[in-house]
C-alpha positions in Angstrom: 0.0 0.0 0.0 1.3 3.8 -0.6 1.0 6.9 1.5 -1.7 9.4 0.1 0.3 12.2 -1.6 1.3 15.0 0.3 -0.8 18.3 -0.8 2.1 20.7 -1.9 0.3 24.0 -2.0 -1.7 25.4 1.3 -5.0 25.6 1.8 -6.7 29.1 1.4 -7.3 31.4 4.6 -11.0 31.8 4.4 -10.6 35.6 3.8 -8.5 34.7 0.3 -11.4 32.6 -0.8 -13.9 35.5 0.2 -11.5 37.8 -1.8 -11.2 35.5 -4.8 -15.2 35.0 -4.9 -15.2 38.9 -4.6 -13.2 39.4 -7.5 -15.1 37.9 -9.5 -18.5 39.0 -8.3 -17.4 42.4 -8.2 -16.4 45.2 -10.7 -12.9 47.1 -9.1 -14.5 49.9 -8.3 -17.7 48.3 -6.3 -14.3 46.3 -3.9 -13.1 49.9 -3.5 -16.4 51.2 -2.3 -16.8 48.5 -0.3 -13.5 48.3 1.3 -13.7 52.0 1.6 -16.8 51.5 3.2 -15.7 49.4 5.7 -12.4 51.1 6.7 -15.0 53.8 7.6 -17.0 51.7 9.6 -14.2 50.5 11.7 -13.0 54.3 12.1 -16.4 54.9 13.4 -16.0 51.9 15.7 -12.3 53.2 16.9 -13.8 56.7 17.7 -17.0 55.3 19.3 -14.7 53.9 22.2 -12.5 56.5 22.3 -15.5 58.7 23.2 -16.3 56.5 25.7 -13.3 55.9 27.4 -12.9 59.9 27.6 -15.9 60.3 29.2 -15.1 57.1 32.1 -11.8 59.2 32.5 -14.0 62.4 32.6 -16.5 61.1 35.3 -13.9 59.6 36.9 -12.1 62.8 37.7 -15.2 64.8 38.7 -16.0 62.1 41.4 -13.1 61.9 42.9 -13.5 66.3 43.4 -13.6 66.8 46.8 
């Protein structure tokens, strides 16, 4: 009996598949948008908890007024 063959190239992260599918789905300038859209939501995410960590800090400080 022989050994199954050893697969020589990697398996595909799931996000490389996704971006393949995408490509082909997709006109360039509808990934851009998209991508571009989601950058933006993540921004949006990042300032969100900035904005609340400032205000912990803020009532924080005002409590501890004497």
């Amino acid at each position: 009996m022989q050994a199954a063959p050893v697969r020589a190239t990697a398996i595909p992260s799931f996000t490389t598949a996704l971006r393949a599918v995408e490509s082909l789905l997709m006109s360039g300038g509808q990934r851009t948008a998209r991508r571009n859209a989601w950058t933006s939501v993540l921004e949006d995410r990042r300032r969100a908890k900035d904005r609340v960590e400032a205000q912990q800090v803020l009532e924080r400080a005002h409590s501890a007024r004497p």
